[in-house]
C-alpha positions as CSV (number, residue, x, y, z in Angstrom):
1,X,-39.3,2.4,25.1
2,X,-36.6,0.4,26.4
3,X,-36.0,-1.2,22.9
4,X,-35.0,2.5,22.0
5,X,-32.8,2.8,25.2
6,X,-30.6,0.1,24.5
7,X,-30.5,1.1,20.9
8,X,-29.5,4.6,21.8
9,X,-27.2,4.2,24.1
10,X,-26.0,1.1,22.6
11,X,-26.4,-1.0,26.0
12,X,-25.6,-4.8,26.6
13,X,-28.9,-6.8,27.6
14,X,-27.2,-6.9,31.4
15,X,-27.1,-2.7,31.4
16,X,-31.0,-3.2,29.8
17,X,-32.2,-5.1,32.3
18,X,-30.2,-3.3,35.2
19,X,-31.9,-0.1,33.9
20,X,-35.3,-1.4,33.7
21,X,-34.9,-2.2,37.6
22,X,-33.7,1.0,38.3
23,X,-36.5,2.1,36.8
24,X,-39.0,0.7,38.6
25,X,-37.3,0.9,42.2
26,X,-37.4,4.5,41.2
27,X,-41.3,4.7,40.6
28,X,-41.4,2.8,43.6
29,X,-39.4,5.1,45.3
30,X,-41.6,8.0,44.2
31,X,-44.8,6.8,44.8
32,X,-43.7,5.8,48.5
33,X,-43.4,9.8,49.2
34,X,-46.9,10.1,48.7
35,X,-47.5,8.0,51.2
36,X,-46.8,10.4,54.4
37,X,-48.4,13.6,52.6
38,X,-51.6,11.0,52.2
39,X,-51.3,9.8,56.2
40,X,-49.9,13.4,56.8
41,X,-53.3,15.2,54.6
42,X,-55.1,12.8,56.7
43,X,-54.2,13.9,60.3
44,X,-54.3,17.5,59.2
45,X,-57.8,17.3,57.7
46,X,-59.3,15.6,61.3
47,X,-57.8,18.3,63.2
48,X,-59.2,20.9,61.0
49,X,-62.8,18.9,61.8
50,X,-62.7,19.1,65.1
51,X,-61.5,22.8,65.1
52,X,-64.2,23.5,62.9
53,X,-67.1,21.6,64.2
54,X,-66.5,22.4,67.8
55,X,-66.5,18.0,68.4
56,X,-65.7,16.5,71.7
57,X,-63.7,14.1,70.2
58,X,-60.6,15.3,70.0
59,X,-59.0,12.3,69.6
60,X,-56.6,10.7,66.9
61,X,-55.3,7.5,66.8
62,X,-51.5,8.1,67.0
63,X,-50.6,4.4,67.6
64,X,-52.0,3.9,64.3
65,X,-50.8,6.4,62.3
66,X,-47.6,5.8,64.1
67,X,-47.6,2.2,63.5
68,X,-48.4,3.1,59.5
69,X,-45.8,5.6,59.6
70,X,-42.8,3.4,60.7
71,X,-44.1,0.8,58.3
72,X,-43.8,3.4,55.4
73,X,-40.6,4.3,56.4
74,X,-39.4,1.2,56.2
75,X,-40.8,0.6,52.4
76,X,-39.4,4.2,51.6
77,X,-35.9,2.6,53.0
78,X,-36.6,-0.9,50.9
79,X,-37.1,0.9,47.5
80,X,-34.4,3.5,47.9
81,X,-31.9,0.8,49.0
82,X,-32.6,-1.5,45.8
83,X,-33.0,1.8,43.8
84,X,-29.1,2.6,44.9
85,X,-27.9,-0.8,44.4
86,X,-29.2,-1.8,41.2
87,X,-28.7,1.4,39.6
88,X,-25.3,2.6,41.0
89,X,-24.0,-0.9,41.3
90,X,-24.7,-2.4,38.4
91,X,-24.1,1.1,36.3
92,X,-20.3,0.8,37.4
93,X,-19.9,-2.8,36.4
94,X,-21.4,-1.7,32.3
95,X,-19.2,1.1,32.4
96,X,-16.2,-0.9,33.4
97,X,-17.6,-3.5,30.6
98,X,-18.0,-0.1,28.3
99,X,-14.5,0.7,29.0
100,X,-13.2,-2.7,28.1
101,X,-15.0,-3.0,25.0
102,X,-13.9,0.3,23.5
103,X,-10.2,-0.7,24.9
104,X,-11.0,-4.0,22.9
105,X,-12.3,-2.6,20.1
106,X,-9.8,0.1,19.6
107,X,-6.5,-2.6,19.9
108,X,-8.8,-4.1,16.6
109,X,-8.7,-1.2,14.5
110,X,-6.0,0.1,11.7
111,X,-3.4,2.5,12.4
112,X,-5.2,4.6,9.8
113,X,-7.8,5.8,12.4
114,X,-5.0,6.8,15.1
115,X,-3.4,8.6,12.6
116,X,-6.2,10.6,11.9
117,X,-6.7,10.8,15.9
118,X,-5.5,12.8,19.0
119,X,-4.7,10.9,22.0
120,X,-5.8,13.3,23.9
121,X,-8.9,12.5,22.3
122,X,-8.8,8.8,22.7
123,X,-7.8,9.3,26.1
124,X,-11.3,11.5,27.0
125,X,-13.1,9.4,25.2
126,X,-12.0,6.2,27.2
127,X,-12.4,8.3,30.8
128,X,-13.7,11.4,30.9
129,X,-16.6,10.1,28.5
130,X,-17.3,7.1,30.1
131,X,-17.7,8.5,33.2
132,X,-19.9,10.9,32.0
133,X,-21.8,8.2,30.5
134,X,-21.5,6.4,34.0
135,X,-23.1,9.4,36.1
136,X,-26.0,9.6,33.3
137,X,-27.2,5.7,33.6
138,X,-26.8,5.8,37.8
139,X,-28.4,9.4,38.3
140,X,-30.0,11.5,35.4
141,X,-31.8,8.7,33.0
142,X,-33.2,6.0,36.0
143,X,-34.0,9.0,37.8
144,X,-35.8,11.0,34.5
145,X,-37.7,8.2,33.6
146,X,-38.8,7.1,37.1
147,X,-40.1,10.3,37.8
148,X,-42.3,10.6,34.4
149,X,-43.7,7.3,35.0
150,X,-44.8,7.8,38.6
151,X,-45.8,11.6,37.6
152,X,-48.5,10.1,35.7
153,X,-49.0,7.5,38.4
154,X,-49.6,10.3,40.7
155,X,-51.5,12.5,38.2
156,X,-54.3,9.9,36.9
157,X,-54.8,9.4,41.2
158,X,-55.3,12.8,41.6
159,X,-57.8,13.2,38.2
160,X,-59.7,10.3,39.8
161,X,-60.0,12.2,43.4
162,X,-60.4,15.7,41.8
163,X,-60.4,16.5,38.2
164,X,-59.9,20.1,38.5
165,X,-57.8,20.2,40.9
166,X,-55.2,17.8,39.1
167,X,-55.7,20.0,36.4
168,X,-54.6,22.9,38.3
169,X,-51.7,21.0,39.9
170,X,-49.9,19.9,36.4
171,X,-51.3,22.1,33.4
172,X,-47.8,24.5,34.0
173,X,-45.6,21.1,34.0
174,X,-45.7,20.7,30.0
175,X,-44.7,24.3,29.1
176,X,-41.9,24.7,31.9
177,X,-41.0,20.9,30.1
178,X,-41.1,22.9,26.6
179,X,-38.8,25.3,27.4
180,X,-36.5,22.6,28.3
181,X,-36.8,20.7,24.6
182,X,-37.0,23.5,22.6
183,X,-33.6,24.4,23.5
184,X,-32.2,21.3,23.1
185,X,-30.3,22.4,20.0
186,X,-28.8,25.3,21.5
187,X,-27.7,23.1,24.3
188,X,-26.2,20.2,22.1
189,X,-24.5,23.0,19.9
190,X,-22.7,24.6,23.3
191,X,-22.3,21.6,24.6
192,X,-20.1,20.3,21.5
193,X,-18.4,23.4,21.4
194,X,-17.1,23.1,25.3
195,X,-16.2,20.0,24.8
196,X,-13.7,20.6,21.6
197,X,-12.5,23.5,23.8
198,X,-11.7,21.2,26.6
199,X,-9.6,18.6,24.1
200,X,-7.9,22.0,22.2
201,X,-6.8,22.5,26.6
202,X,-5.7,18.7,26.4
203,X,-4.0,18.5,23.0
204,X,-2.0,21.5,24.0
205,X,-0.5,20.5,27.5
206,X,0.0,16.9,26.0
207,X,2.4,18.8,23.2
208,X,3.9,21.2,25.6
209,X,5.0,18.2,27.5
210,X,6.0,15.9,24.8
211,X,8.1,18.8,23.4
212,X,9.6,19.9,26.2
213,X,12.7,19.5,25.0
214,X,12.2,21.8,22.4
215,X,10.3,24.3,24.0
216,X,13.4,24.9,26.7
217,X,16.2,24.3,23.8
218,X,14.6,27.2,21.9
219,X,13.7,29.6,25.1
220,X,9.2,29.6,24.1
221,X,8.1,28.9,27.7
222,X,6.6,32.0,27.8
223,X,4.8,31.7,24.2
224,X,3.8,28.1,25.4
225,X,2.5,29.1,28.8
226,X,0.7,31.9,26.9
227,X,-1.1,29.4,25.0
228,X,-1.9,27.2,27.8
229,X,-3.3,30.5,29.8
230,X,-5.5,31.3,26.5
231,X,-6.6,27.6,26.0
232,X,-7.8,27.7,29.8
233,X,-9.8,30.9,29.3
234,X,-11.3,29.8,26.5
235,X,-12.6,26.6,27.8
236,X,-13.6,28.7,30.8
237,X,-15.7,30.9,28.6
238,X,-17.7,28.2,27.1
239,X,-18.3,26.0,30.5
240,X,-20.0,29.6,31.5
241,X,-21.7,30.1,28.7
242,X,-22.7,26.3,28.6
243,X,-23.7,26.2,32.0
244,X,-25.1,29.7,32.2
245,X,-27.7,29.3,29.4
246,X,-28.9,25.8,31.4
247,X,-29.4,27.6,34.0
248,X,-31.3,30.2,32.9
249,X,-33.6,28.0,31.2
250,X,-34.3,25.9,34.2
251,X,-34.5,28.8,36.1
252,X,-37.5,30.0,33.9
253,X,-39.1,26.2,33.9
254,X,-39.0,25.9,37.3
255,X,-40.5,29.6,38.0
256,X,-43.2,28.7,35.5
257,X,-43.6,25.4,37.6
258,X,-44.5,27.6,40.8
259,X,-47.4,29.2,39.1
260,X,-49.3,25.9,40.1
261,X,-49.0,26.0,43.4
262,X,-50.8,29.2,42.9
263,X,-53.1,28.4,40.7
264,X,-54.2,25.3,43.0
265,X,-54.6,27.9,46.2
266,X,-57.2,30.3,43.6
267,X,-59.3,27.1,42.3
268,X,-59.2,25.3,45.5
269,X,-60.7,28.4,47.6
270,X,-63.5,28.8,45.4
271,X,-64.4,25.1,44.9
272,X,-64.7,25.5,49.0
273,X,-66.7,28.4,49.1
274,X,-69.0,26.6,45.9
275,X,-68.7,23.2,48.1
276,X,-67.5,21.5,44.8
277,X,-64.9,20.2,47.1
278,X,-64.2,19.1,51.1
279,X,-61.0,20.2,53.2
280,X,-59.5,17.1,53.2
281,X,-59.1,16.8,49.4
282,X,-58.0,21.1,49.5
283,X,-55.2,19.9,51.9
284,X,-54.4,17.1,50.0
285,X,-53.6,18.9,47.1
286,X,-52.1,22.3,48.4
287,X,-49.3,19.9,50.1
288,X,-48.9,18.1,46.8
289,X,-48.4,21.5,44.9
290,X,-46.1,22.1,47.7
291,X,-44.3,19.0,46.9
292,X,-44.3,17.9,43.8
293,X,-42.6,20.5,42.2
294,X,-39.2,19.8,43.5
295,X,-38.7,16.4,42.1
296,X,-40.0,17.8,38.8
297,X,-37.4,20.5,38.9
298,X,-35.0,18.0,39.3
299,X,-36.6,16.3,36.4
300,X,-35.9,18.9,34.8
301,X,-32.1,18.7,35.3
302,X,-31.8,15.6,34.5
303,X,-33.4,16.1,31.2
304,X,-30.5,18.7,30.7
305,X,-28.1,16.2,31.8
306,X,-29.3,13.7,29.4
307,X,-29.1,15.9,26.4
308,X,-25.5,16.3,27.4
309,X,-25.5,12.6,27.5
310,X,-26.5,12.4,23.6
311,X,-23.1,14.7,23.3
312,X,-21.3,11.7,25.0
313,X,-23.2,8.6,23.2
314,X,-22.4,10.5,20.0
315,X,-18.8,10.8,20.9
316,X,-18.2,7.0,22.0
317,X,-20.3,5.8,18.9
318,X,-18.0,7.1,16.9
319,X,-15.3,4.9,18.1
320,X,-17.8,1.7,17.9
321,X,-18.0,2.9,14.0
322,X,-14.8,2.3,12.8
323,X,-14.6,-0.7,10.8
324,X,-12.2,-3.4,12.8
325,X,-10.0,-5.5,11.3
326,X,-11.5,-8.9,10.8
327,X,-10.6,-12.0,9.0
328,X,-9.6,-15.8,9.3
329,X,-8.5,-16.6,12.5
330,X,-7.2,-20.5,11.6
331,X,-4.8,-20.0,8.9
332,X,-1.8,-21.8,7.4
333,X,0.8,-20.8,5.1
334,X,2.6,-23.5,2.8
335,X,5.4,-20.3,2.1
336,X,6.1,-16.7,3.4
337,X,6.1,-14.7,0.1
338,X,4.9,-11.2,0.2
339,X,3.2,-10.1,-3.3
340,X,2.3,-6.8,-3.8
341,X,-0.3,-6.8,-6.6
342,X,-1.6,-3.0,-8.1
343,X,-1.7,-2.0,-4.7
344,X,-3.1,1.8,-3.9
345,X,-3.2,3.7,-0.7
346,X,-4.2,7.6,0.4
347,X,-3.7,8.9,4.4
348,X,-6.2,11.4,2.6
349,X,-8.7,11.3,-0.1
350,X,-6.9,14.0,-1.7
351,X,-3.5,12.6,-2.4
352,X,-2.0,9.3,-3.0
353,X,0.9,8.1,-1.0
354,X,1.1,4.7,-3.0
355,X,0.3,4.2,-6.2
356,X,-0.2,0.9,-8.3
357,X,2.7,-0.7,-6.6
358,X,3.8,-4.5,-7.9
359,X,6.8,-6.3,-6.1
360,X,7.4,-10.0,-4.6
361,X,9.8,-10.8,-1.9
362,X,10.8,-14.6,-1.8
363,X,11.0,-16.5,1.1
364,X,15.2,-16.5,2.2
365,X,15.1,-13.0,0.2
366,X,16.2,-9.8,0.9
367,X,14.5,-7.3,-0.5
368,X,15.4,-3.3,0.3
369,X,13.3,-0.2,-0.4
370,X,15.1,2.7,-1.3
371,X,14.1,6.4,-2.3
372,X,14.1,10.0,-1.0
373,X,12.4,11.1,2.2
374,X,8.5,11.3,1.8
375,X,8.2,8.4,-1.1
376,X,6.3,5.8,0.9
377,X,9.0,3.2,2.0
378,X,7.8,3.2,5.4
379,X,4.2,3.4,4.0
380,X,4.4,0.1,2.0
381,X,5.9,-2.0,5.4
382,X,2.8,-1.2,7.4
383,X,0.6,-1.9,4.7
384,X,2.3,-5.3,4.4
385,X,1.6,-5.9,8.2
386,X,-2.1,-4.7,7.2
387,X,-1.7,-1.9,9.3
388,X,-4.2,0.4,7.3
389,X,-7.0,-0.7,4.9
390,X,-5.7,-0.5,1.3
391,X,-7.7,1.2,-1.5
392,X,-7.3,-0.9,-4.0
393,X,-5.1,-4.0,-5.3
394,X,-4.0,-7.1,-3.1
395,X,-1.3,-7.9,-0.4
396,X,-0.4,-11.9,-0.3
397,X,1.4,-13.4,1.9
398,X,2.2,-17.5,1.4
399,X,-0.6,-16.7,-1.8
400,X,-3.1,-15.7,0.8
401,X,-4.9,-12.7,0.4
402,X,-4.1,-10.7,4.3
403,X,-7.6,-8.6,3.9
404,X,-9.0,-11.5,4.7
405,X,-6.8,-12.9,7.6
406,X,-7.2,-11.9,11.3
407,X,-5.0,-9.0,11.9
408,X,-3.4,-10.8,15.4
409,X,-3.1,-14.4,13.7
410,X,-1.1,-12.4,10.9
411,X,1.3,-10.6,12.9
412,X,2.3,-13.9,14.8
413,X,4.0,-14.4,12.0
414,X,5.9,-10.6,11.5
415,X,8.8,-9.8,13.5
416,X,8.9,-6.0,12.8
417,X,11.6,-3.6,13.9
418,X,10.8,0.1,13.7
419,X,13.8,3.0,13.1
420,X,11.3,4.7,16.0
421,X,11.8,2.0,19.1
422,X,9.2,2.1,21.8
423,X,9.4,0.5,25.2
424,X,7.5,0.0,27.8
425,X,7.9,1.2,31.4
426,X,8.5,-2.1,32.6
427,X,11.9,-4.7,33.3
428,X,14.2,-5.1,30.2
429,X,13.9,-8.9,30.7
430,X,9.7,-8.3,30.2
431,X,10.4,-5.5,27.5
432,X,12.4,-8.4,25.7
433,X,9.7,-11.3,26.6
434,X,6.6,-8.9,24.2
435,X,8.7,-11.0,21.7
436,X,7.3,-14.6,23.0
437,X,5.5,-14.3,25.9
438,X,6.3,-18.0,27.3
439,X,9.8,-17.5,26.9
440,X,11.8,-18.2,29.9
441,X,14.3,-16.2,31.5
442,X,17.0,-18.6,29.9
443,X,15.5,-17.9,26.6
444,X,15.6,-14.0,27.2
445,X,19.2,-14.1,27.8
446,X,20.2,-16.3,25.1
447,X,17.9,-13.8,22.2
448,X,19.9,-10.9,24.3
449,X,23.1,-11.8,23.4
450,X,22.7,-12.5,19.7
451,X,21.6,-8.8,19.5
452,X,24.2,-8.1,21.3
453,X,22.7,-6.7,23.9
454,X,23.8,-8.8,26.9
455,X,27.0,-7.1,27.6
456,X,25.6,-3.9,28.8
457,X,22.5,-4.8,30.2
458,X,24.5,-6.9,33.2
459,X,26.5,-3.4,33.1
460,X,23.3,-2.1,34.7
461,X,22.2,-2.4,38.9
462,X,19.7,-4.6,38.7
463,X,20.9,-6.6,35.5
464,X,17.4,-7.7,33.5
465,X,15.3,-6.2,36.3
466,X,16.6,-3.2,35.3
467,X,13.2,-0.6,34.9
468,X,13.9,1.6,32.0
469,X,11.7,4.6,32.5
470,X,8.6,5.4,30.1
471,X,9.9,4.6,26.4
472,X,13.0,3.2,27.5
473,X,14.1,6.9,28.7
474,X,17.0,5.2,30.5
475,X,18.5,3.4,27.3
476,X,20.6,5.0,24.7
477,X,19.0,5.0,21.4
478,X,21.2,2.2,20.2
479,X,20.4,0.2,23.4
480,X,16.8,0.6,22.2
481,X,17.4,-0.6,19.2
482,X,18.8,-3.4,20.2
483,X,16.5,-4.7,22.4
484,X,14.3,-4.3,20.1
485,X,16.2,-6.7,17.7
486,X,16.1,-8.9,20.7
487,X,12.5,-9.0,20.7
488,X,12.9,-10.0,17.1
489,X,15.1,-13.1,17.2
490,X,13.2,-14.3,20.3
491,X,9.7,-14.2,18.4
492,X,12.2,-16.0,15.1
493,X,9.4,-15.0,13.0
494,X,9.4,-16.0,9.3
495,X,8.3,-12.5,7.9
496,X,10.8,-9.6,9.2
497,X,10.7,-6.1,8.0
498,X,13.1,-3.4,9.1
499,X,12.7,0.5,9.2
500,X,15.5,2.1,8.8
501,X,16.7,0.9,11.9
502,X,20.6,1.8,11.5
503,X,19.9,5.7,9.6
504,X,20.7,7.6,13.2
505,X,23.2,5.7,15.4
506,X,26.9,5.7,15.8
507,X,29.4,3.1,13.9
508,X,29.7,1.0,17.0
509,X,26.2,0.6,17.3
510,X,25.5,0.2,13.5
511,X,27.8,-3.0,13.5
512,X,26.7,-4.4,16.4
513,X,23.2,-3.8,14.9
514,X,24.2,-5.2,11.2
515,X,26.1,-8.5,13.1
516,X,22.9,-8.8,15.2
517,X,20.2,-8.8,12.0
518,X,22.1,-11.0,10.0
519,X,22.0,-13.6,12.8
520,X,17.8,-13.3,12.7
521,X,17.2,-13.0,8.5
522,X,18.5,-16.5,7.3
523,X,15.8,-18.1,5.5
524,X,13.5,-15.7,6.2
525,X,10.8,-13.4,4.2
526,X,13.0,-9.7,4.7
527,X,12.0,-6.5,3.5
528,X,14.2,-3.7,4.8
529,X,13.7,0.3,4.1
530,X,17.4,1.7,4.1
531,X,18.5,5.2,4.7
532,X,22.6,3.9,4.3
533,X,22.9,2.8,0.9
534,X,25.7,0.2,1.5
535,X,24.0,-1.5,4.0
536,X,21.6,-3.1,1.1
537,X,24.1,-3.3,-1.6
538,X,24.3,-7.1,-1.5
539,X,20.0,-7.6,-1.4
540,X,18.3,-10.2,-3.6
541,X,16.8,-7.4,-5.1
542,X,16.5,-3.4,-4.7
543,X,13.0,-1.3,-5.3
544,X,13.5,2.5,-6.2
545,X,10.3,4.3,-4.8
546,X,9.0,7.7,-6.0
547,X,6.1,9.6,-4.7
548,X,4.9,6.3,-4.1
549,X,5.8,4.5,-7.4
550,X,8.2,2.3,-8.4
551,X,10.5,3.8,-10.3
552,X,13.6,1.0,-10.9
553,X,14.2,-2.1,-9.3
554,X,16.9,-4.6,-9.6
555,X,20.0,-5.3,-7.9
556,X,23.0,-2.9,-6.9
557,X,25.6,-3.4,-10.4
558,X,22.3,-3.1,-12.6
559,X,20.4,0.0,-10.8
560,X,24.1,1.9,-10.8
561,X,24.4,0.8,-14.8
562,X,21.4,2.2,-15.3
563,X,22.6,6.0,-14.1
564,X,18.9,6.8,-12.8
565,X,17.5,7.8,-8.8
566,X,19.1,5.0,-7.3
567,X,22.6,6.3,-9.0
568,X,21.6,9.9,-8.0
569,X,21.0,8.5,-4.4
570,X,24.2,6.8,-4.1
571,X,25.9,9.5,-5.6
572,X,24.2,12.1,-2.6
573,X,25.0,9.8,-0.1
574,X,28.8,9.4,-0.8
575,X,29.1,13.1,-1.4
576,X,27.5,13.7,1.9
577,X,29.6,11.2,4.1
578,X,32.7,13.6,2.9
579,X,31.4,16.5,4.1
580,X,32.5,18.1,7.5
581,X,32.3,21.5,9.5
């Protein structure tokens, strides 16, 4: 059984063994109840004699049934403490270890399973699911299994004192358990549906809020808060209906439970009056009936709760599937060349973003990628950071094939530089350090000014402590950009690809830029997607792309001779820089 438990819900051997103790402590815990209705059954049953019988002795021993009593208590309070700390306790610290891992595991995985991804998504998973997952192992499954276990403790004791009372005790508990796992389906399927209503509420306030800009610019509020309002009622309407049809069915289960306290008060009298039974064992079991059920009920819930559960596992599982990126850890390059070699790759299996592509960029090379919006320029310098998995073909870098190279070892030896900069909400003198982590403050300042960056950041009130808001909110986009460039020369990476990092800033900024990269690219690996056509006029070499092909490639004299897309681009690009309003 617990070899299927940890399989399941995929638990370490420390949550396995937590659980096991939990467990027990709860059969322990159980069991212990049954105690005082025994001592309790007892008392009653010696009155009832003595009523009865008309005896002189009316005695009981109270000090003795007190003394028992208080020692009871005390086990009672010994397994329900151990039950609280093992299983509560120790539940928090897997689920903080659960959180971790999928944390871990998710930093490991390609950008091709984000981009296929909500963050609101990721986000649930990482809380909301976990702490379901968290109240499952320290309430619903210790407590589910405990209870089973210590029912049939209770029930084989109770065949052994009186088979046909047992019988009439527990013969409603597996039908009122029926009704619970027949509808197991029909919960997991309303289950799955709340909870893709509850992400479809999440997805929508994260966009309203990331686009907030948007929404006021072109006056929607009212269309946005419309959808919010309908998103809300809708997850509203399947909680009820979720929670409603659990609760019907454990309304019915538990009715159908009641039936044996019944039952027990019909068989019990006429055993009596037949004399197939004495008082004492009638008592016994008519405060058992009167018991029992209870804990069942709740039994019952947390079999509901654990069905939900699957839901969760199921979810988080999902995440633990995705293939990681894995490879050589210990690896040494003799050069930085980057070789493209028939290399394929799909977002989607129904269309191709890149397509048998073949290039090499030489170490102390530039090399630019050029071509229309949508042709896979950006595409091609992820997948030569082994951002995504490839399809086919081979990425080499130094003659090394990057598939098989650790992903982190790899990228200690990128500096990349996005057109899209994203900071953290932190110090600029920490948002510069991401580049080396050990670099001193001296360090920082020197990489600063060669991106020529220093000037206004002392501008600022706190200088290099200056916090710049979530994403650098604070910063111009040029300031971003360049900080970002800082990053770049501090790391002094051999391999350095640039994303159009110059397409949407003013002239000041562009030169400063432009005097800033060619201070980091001598003698470096450099592969640069251009939006500005002169900027890349004097590469090493220029590659057209096309839908995701190569189309020409050479440099600037020969791609103009030739009068084909790079010619047309060229041609766009000067027309367009004359145009005005």
């Amino acid at each position: 059984m617990f070899n299927y438990l940890q399989a399941k819900y995929d638990l370490s051997n420390e949550g396995l063994k937590s659980l096991k103790k939990g467990i027990l402590f709860s059969v322990l815990s159980n069991l212990s109840i049954m105690i005082p209705i025994f001592l309790l059954t007892k008392v009653l049953s010696k009155m009832l004699d003595v009523v009865t019988m008309n005896s002189s002795d009316t005695s009981v021993n109270v000090i003795g049934y007190t003394i028992i009593g208080v020692f009871v208590l005390f086990i009672m309070f010994v397994f329900s403490y151990y039950q609280y700390t093992i299983t509560y306790v120790n539940t928090y610290e897997e689920s903080s270890k659960r959180r971790i891992q999928i944390a871990e595991h998710l930093r490991k995985l390609p950008l091709s399973f984000f981009a296929k991804k909500d963050l609101s998504d990721l986000t649930s998973t990482i809380m909301s699911d976990c702490a379901g997952f968290e109240h499952a192992f320290s309430h619903a499954i210790p407590q589910f299994y405990g209870s089973i276990i210590s029912t049939v403790i209770i029930i084989l004791a109770l065949c052994v004192l009186n088979f046909k009372m047992a019988i009439a005790v527990f013969w409603v508990a597996p039908f009122a358990f029926f009704i619970i796992f027949i509808s197991r389906k029909l919960q997991a399927k309303f289950g799955k549906k709340h909870m893709e209503k509850k992400l479809s509420v999440s997805d929508t306030i994260q966009e309203t809020l990331e686009l907030i800009q948007e929404i006021q610019a072109y006056n929607i509020q009212n269309e946005h808060g419309n959808l919010i309002d309908y998103r809300l009622e809708e997850a509203e309407k399947s909680q009820n209906k979720s929670e409603l049809l659990t609760a019907t069915l454990l309304t019915v289960a538990q009715m159908f439970l009641r039936l044996g306290l019944a039952t027990v008060i019909v068989v019990g009298n006429n055993m009596i009056i037949n004399q197939d039974t004495d008082l004492f064992t009638y008592i016994l079991f008519l405060i058992v009936a009167s018991m029992i059920y209870d804990p069942l009920s709740q039994t019952m819930n947390n079999l509901a709760q654990i069905f939900n559960t699957d839901i969760i596992v199921e979810r988080l599982k999902t995440v633990y599937n995705e293939p990681i990126l894995e490879g050589d850890k210990n690896i040494k390059f003799e050069n930085f060349d980057i070789e493209f070699k028939n290399v394929g790759f799909a977002y989607d299996k129904n269309k191709n973003t890149i397509n048998n592509l073949d290039f090499k960029a030489k170490q102390g090379e530039k090399i630019a990628l050029v071509g229309f919006s949508g042709s896979g320029k950006s595409t091609v310098l992820k997948l030569a950071a082994r951002f995504h998995h490839i399809n086919k073909g081979k990425i080499f870098v130094g003659g090394k094939d990057i598939s098989n190279i650790d992903e982190t070892s790899l990228l200690n030896y990128y500096s990349i530089v996005f057109q899209n900069v994203l900071l953290f909400d932190n110090t600029i003198m920490e948002n510069i350090r991401l580049g080396k982590k050990e670099a001193t403050d001296d360090e920082v300042i020197k990489a600063a000014k060669l991106a020529n960056c220093h000037e206004f950041i002392i501008g600022l009130k706190d200088g290099y402590n200056t916090k710049i808001g979530e994403n650098g909110r604070l910063l111009s986009g040029g300031e971003k950009q360049r900080i970002s460039i800082a990053r770049a020369i501090l790391k002094d990476a051999p391999i350095i690809l640039l994303d159009e990092i110059t397409s949407s800033l003013d002239v000041e900024n562009e030169i400063l830029i432009q005097e800033a990269i060619s201070r980091i690219i001598k003698g470096k690996t450099v592969i640069i997607v251009a939006h500005k056509m002169k900027t890349i006029q004097n590469c090493d070499n220029i590659i057209v792309m096309k839908d995701g092909s190569k189309v020409e490639e050479g440099v600037h004299e020969e791609l103009m001779d030739k009068k084909g897309v790079y010619y047309k681009l060229w041609n766009i690009q000067n027309k367009s820089s004359d145009w005005a309003l």
